[in-house]
C-alpha positions as CSV (number, residue, x, y, z in Angstrom):
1,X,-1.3,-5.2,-15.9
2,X,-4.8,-3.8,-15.9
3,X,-3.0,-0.3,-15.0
4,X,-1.1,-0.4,-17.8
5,X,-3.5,-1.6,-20.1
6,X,-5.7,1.4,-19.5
7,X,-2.9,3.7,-19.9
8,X,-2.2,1.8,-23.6
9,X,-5.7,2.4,-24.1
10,X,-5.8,6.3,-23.2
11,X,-2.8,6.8,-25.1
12,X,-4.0,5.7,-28.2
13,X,-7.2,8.6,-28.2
14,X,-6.1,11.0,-30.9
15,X,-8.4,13.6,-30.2
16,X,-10.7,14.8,-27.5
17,X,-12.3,18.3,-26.8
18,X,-12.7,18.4,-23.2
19,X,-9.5,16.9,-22.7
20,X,-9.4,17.7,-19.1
21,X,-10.7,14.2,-17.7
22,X,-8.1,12.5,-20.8
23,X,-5.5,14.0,-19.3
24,X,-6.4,13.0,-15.1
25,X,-6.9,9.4,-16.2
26,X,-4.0,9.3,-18.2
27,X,-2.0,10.4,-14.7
28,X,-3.6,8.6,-12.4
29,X,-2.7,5.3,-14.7
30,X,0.6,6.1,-15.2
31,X,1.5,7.2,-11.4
32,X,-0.2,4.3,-9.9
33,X,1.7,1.8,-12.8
34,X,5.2,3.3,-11.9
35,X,4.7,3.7,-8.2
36,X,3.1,0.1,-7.9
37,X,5.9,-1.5,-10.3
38,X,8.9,0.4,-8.3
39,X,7.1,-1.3,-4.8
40,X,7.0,-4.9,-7.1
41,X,10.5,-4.6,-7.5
42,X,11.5,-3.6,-4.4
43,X,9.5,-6.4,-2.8
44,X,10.3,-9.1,-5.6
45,X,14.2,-8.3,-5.2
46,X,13.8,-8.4,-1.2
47,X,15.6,-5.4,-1.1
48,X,12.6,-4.0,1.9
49,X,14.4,-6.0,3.9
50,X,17.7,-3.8,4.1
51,X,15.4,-0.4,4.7
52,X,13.8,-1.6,8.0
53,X,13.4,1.7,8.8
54,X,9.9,2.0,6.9
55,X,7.1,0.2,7.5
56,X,7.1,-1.6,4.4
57,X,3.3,-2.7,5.3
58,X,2.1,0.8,5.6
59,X,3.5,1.7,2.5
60,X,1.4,-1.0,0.4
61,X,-1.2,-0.3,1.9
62,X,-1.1,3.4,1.3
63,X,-0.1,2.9,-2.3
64,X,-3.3,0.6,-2.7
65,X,-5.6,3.0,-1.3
66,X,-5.0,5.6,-2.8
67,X,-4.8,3.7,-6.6
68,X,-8.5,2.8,-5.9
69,X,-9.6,5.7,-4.7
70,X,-7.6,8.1,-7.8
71,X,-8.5,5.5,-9.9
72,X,-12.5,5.6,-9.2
73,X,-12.4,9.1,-9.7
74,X,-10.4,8.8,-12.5
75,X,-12.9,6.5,-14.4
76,X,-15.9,8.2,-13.4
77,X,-14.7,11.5,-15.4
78,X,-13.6,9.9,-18.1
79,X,-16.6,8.1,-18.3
80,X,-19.4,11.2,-18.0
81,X,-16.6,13.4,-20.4
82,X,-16.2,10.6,-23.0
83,X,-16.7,10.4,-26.5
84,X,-18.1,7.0,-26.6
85,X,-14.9,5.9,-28.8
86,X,-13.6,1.9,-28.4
87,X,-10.4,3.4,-26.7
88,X,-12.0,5.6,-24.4
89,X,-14.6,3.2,-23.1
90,X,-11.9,0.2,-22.8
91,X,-9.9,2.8,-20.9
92,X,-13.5,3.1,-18.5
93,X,-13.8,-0.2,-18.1
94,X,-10.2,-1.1,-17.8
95,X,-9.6,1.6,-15.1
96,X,-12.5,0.1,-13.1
97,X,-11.6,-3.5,-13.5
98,X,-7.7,-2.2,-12.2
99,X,-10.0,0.0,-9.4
100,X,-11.5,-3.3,-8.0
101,X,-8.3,-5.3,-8.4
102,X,-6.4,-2.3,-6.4
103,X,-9.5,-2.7,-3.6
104,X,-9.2,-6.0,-3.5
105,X,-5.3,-5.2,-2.8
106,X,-6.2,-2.8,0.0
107,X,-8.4,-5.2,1.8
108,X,-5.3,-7.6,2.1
109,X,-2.5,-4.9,2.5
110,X,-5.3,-4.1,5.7
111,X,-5.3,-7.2,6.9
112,X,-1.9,-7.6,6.8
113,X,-1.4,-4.4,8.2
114,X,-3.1,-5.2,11.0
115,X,-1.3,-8.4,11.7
116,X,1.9,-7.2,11.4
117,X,0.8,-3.7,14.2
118,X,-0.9,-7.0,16.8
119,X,2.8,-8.9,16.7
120,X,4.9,-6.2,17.1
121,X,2.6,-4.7,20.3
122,X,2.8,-8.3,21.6
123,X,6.5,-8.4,20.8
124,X,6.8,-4.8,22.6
125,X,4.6,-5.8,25.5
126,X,6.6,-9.6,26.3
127,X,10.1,-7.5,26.3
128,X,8.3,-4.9,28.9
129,X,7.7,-7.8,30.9
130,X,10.9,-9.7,30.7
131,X,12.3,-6.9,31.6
132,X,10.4,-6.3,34.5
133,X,10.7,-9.2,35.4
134,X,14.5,-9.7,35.6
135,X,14.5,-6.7,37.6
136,X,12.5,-8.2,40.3
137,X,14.8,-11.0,40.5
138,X,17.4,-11.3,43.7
139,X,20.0,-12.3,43.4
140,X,21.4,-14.2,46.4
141,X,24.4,-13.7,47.6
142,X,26.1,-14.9,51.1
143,X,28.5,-12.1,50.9
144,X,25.9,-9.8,51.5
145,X,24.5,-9.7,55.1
146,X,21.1,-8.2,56.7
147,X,21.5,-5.9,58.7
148,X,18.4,-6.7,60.5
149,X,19.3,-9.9,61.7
């Protein structure tokens, strides 16, 4: 929401003269509100779960990091270029407000993350020794004889 309310806000400057740092903030809070609503959807329908080909976890997490960080550059331009206009100083704040929200984001996609890497080693590492295990095992069987003894 705070994505798209910067990007309300940048679209409503009429005129700018270096319109260079406009034009980067008006990307970055567009890209990172259709990118982050297509992953909401995807996530709020379930439909991750019938791509389990992509690690779903990495993928937020990605997406988050790189919305801060586009984002922080994004309002510091616009803030040492602007015109000291409402829109253009609502944009500023708005874009750092949706900067801290998306680093709050990273922090738990990281987290997460992290989590979901620890289960699946420990899932890897218990099937490793299963199967290690059931290869140890003998089986006995009368019908075949020593031939030692």
């Amino acid at each position: 929401l705070l994505a798209l309310t910067a990007f309300i806000c940048i679209e409503t400057i009429m005129e700018c003269s270096p319109c260079e740092g406009l034009y980067f903030f008006e990307f970055v809070s567009c890209s990172a509100l259709v990118v982050t609503g297509a992953l909401l959807l995807l996530f709020s329908l379930n439909l991750h779960t019938r791509i389990p080909q992509i690690n779903w976890n990495l993928t937020d997490l990605v997406n988050t990091g790189l919305s801060t960080f586009f984002f922080f550059i994004a309002s510091v331009v616009l803030a040492a270029l602007n015109h000291k206009t409402g829109a253009e100083i609502a944009a500023v704040v708005f874009g750092f407000l949706a900067m801290a929200v998306y680093a709050v984001n990273t922090f738990l996609a990281i987290k997460k993350w992290r989590m979901s890497s620890r289960q699946q080693s420990s899932r890897q590492t218990s099937d490793y020794i299963r199967a290690r295990t059931e290869s140890r095992e003998v089986v006995h069987r009368p019908e075949i004889q020593r031939l030692d003894a």
